[in-house]
ROKOLZA-615220 format. One record per atom (N, C-alpha, C, CB): residue number from 1; residue in one letter; atom name; x negated, y negated, z. Coordinates in Angstrom, 3 decimals, decimal comma. Glycine has a CB too. Layout:
N
(NUM; A; CA; (X; Y; Z))
...
//
This chain:
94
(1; X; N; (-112,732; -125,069; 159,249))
(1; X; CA; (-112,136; -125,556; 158,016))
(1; X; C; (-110,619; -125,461; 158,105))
(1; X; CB; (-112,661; -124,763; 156,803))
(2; X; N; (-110,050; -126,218; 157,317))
(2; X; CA; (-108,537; -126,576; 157,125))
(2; X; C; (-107,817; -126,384; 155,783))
(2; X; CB; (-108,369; -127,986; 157,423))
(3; X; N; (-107,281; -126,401; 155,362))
(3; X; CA; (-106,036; -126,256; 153,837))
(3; X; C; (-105,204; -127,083; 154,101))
(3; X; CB; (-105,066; -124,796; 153,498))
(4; X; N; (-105,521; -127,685; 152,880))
(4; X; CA; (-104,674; -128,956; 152,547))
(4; X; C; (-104,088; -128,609; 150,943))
(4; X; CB; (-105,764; -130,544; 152,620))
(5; X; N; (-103,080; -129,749; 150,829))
(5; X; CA; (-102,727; -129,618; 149,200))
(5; X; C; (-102,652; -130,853; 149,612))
(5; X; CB; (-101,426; -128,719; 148,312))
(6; X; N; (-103,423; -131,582; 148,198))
(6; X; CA; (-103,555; -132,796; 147,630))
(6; X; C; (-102,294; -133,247; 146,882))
(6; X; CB; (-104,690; -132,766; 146,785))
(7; X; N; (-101,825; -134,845; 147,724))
(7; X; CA; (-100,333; -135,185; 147,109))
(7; X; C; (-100,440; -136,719; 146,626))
(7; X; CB; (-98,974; -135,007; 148,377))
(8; X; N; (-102,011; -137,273; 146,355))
(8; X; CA; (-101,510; -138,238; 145,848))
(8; X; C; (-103,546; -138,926; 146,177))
(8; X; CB; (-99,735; -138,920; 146,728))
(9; X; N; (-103,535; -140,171; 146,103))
(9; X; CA; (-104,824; -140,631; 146,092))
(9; X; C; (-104,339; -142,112; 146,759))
(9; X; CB; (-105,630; -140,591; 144,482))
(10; X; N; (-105,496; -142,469; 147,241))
(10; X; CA; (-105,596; -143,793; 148,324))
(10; X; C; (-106,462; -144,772; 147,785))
(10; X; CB; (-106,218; -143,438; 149,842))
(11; X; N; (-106,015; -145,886; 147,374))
(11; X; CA; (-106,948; -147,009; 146,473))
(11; X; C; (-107,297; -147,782; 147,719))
(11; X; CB; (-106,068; -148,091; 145,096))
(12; X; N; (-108,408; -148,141; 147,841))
(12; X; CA; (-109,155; -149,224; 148,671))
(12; X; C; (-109,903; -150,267; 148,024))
(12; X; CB; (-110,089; -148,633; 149,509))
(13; X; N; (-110,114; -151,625; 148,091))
(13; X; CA; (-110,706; -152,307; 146,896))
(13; X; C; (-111,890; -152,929; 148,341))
(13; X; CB; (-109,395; -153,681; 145,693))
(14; X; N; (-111,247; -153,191; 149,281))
(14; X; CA; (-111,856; -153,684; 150,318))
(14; X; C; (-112,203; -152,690; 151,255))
(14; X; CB; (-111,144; -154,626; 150,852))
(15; X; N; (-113,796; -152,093; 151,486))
(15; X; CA; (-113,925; -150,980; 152,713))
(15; X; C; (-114,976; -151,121; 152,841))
(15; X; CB; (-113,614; -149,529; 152,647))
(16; X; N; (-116,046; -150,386; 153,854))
(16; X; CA; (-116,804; -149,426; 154,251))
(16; X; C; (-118,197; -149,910; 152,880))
(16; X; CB; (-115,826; -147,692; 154,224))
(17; X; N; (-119,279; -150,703; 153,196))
(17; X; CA; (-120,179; -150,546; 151,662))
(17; X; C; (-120,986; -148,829; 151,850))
(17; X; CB; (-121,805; -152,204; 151,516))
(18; X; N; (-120,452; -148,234; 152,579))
(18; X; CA; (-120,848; -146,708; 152,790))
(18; X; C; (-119,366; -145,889; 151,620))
(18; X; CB; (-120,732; -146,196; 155,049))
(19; X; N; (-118,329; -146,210; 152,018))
(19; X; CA; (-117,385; -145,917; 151,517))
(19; X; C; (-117,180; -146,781; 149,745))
(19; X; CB; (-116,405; -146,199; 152,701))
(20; X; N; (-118,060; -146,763; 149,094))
(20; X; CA; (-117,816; -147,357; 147,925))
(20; X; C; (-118,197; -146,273; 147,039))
(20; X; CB; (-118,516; -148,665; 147,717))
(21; X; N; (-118,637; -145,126; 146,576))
(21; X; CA; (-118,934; -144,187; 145,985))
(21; X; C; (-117,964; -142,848; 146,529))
(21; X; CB; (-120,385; -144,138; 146,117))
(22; X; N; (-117,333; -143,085; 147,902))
(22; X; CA; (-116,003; -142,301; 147,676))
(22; X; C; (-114,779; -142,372; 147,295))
(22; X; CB; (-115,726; -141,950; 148,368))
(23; X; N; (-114,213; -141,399; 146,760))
(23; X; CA; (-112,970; -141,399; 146,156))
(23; X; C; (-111,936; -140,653; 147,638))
(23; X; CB; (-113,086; -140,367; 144,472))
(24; X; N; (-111,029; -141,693; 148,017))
(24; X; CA; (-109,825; -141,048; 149,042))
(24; X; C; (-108,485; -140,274; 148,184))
(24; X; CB; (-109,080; -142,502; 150,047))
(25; X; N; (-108,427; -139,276; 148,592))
(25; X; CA; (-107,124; -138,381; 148,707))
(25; X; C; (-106,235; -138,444; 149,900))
(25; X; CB; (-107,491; -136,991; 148,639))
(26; X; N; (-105,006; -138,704; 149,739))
(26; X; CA; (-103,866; -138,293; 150,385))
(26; X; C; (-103,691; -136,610; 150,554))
(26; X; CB; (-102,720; -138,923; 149,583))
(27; X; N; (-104,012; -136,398; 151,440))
(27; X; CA; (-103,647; -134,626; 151,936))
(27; X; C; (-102,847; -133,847; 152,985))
(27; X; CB; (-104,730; -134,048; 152,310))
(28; X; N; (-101,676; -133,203; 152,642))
(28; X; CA; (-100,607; -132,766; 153,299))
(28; X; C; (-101,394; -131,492; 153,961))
(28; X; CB; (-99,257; -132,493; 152,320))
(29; X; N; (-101,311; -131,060; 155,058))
(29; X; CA; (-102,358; -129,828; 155,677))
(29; X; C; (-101,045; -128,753; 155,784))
(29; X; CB; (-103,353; -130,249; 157,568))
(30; X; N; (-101,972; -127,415; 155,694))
(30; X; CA; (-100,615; -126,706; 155,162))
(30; X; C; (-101,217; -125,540; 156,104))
(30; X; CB; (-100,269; -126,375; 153,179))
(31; X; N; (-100,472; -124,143; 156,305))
(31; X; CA; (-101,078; -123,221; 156,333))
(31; X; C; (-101,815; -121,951; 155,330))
(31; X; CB; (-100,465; -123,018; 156,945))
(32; X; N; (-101,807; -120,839; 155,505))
(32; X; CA; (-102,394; -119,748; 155,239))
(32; X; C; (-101,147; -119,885; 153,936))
(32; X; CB; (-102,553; -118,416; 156,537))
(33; X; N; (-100,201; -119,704; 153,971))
(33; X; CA; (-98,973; -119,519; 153,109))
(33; X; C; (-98,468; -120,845; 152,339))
(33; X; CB; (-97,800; -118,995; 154,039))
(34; X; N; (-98,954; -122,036; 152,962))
(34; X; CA; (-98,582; -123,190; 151,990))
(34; X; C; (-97,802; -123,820; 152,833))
(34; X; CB; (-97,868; -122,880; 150,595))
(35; X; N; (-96,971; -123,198; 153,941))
(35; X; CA; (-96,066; -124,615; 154,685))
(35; X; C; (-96,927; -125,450; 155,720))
(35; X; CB; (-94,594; -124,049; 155,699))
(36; X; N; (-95,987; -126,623; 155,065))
(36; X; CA; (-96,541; -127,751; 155,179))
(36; X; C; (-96,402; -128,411; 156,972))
(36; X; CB; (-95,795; -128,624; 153,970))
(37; X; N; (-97,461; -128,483; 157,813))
(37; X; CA; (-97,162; -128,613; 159,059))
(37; X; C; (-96,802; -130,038; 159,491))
(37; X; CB; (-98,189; -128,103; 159,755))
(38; X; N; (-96,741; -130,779; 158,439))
(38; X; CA; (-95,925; -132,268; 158,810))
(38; X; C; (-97,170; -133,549; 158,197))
(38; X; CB; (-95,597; -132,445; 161,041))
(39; X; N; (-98,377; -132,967; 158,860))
(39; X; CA; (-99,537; -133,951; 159,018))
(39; X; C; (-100,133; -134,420; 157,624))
(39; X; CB; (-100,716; -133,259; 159,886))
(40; X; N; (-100,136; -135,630; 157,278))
(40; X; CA; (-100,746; -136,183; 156,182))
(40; X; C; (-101,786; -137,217; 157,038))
(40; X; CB; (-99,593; -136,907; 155,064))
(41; X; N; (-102,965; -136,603; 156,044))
(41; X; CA; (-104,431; -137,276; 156,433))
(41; X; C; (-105,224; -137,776; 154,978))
(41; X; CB; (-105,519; -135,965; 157,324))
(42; X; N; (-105,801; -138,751; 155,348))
(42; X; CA; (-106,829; -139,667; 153,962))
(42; X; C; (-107,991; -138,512; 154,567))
(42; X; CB; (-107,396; -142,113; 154,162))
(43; X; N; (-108,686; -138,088; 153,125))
(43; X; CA; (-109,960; -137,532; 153,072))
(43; X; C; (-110,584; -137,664; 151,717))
(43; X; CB; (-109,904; -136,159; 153,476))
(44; X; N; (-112,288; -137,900; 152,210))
(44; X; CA; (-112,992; -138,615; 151,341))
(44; X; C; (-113,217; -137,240; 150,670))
(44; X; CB; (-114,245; -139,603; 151,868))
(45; X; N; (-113,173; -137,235; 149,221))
(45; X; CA; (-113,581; -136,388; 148,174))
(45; X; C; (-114,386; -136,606; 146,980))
(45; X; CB; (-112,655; -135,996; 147,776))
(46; X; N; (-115,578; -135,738; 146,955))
(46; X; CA; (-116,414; -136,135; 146,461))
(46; X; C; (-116,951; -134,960; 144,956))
(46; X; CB; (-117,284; -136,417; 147,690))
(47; X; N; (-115,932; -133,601; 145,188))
(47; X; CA; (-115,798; -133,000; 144,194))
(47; X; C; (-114,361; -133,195; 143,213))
(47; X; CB; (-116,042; -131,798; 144,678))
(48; X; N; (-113,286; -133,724; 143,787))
(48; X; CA; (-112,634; -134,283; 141,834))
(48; X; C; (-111,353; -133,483; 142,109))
(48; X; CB; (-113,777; -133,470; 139,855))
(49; X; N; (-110,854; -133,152; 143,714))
(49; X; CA; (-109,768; -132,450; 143,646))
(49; X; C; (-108,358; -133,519; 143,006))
(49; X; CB; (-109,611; -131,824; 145,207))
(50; X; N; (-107,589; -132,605; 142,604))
(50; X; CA; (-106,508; -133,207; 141,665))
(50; X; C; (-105,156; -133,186; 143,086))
(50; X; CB; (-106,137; -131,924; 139,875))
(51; X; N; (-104,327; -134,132; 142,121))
(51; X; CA; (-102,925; -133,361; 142,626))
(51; X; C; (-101,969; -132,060; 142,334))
(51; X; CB; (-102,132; -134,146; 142,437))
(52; X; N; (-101,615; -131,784; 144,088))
(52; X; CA; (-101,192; -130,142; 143,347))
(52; X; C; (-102,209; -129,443; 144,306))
(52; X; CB; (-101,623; -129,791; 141,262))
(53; X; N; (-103,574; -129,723; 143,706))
(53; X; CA; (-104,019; -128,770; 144,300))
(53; X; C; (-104,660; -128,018; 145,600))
(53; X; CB; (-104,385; -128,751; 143,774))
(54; X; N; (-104,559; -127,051; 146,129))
(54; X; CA; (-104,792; -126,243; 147,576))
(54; X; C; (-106,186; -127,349; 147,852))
(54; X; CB; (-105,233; -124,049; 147,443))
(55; X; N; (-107,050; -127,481; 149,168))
(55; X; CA; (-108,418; -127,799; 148,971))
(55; X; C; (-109,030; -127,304; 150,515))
(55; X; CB; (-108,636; -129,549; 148,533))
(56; X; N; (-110,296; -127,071; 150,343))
(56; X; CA; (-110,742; -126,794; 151,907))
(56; X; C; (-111,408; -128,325; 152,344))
(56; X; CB; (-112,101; -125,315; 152,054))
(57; X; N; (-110,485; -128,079; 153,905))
(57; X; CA; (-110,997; -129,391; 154,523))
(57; X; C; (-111,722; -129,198; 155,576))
(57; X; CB; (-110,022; -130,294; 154,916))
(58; X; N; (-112,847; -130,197; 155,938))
(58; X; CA; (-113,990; -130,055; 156,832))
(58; X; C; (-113,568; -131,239; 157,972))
(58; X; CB; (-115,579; -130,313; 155,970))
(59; X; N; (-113,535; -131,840; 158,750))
(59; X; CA; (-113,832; -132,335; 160,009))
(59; X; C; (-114,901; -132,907; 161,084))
(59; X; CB; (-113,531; -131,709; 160,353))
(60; X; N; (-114,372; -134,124; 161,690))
(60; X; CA; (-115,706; -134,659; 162,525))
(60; X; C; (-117,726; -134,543; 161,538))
(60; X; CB; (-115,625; -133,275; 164,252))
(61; X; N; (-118,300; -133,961; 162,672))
(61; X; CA; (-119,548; -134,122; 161,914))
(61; X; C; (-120,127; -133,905; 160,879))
(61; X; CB; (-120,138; -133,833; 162,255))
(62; X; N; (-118,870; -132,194; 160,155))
(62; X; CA; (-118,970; -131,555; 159,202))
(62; X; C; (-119,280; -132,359; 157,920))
(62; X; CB; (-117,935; -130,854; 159,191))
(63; X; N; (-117,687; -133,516; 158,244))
(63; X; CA; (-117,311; -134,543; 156,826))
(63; X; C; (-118,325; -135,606; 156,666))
(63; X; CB; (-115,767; -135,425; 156,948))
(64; X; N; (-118,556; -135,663; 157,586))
(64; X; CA; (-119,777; -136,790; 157,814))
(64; X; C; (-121,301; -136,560; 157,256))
(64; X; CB; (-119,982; -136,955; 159,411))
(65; X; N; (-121,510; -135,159; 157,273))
(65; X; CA; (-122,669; -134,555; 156,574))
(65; X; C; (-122,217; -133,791; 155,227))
(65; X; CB; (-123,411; -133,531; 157,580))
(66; X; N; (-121,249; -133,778; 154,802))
(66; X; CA; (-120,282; -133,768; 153,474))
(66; X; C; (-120,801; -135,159; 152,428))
(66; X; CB; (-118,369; -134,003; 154,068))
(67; X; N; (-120,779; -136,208; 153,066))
(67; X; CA; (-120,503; -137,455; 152,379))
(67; X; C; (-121,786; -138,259; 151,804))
(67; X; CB; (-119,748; -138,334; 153,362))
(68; X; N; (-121,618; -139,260; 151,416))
(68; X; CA; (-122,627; -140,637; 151,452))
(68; X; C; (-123,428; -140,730; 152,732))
(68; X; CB; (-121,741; -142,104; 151,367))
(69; X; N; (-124,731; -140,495; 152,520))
(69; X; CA; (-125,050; -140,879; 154,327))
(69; X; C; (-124,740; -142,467; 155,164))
(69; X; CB; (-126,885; -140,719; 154,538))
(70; X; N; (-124,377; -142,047; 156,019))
(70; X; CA; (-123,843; -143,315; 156,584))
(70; X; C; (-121,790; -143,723; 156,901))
(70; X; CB; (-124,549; -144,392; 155,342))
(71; X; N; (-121,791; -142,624; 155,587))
(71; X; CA; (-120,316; -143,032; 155,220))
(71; X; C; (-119,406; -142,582; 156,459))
(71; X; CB; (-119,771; -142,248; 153,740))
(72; X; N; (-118,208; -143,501; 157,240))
(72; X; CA; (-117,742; -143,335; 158,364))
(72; X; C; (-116,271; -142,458; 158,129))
(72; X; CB; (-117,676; -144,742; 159,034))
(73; X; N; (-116,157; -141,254; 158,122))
(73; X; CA; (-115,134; -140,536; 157,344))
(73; X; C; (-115,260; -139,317; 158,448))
(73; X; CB; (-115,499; -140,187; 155,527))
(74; X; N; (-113,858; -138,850; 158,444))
(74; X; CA; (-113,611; -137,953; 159,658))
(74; X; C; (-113,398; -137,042; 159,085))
(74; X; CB; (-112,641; -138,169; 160,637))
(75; X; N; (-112,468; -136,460; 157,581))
(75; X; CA; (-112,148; -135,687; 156,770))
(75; X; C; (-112,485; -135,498; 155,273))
(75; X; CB; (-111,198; -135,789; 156,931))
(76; X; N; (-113,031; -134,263; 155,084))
(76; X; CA; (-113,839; -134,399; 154,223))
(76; X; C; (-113,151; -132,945; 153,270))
(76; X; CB; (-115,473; -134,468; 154,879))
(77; X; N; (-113,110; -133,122; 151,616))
(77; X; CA; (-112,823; -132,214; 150,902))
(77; X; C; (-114,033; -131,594; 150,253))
(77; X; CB; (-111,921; -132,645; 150,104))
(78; X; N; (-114,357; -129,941; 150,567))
(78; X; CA; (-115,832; -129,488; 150,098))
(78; X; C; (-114,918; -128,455; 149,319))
(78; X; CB; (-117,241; -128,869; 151,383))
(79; X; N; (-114,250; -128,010; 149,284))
(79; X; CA; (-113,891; -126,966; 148,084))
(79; X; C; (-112,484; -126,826; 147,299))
(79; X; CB; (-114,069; -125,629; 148,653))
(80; X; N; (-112,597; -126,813; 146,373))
(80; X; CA; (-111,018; -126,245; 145,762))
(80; X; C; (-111,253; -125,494; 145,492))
(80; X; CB; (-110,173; -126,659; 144,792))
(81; X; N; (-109,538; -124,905; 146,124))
(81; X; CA; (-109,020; -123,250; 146,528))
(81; X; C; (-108,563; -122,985; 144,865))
(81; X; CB; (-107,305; -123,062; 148,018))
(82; X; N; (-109,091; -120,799; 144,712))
(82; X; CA; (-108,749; -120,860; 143,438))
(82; X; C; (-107,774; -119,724; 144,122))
(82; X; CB; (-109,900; -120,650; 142,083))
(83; X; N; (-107,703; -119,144; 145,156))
(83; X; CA; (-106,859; -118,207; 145,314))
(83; X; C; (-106,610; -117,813; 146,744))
(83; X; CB; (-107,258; -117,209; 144,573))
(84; X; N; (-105,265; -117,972; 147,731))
(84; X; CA; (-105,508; -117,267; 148,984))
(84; X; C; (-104,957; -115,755; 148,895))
(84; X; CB; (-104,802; -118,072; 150,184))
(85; X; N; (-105,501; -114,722; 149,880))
(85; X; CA; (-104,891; -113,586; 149,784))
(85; X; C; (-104,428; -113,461; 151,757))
(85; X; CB; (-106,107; -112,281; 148,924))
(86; X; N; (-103,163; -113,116; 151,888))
(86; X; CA; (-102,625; -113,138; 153,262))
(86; X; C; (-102,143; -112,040; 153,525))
(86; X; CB; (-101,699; -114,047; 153,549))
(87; X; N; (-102,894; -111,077; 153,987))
(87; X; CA; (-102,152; -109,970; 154,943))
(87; X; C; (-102,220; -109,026; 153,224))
(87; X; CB; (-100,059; -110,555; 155,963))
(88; X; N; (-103,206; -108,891; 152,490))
(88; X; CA; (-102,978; -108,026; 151,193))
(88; X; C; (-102,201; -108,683; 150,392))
(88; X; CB; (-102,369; -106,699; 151,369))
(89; X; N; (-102,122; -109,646; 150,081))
(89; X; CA; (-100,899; -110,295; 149,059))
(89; X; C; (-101,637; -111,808; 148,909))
(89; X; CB; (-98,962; -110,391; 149,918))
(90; X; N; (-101,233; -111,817; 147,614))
(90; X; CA; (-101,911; -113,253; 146,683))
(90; X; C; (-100,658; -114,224; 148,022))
(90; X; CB; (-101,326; -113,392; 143,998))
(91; X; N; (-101,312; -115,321; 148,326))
(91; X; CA; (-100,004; -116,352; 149,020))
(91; X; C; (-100,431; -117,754; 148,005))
(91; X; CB; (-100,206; -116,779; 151,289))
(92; X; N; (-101,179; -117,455; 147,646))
(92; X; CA; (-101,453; -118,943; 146,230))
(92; X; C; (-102,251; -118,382; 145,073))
(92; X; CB; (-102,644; -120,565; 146,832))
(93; X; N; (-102,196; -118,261; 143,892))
(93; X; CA; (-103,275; -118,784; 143,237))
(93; X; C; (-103,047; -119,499; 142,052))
(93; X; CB; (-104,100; -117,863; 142,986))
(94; X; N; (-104,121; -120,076; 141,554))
(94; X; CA; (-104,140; -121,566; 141,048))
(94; X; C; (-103,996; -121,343; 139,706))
(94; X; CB; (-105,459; -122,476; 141,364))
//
């Protein structure tokens, strides 16, 4: 799994008839502490993460068994983060 913070959402009108019951997020991947390692990735989300917020991201077969069956998606959002703790110390919470 990965940490991302959600910075925005991806409209598609034309895709995937697997990809029609997902909703895409724009997601900045961050670390343990929140900095941001450069990489922005589309991931299909299917629990309702917002902007703003932290999210756990899944990968390859993971996202793929995350999704719509069938649906062709490499990155996948299965949880929003309500709190990290790093080394004994809150580094986010929501």
């Amino acid at each position: 799994m990965r940490l991302g913070v959600v910075v925005g959402q991806v409209v598609s009108t034309v895709k995937h008839a697997a990809l029609t019951r997902e909703r895409l997020l724009l997601v900045k991947m961050i670390d343990a502490s929140g900095v941001p390692s450069g990489e922005m990735h589309v991931a299909a989300d299917s629990i309702g993460g917002g902007n703003g917020e932290w999210v756990l991201l899944v990968s390859g077969s993971s996202a793929r068994e995350s999704t719509s069956e069938g649906a062709p998606v490499d990155l996948c959002v299965v949880g929003i983060i309500d709190e990290v703790v790093l080394d004994g110390a809150v580094a986010y919470h929501k």
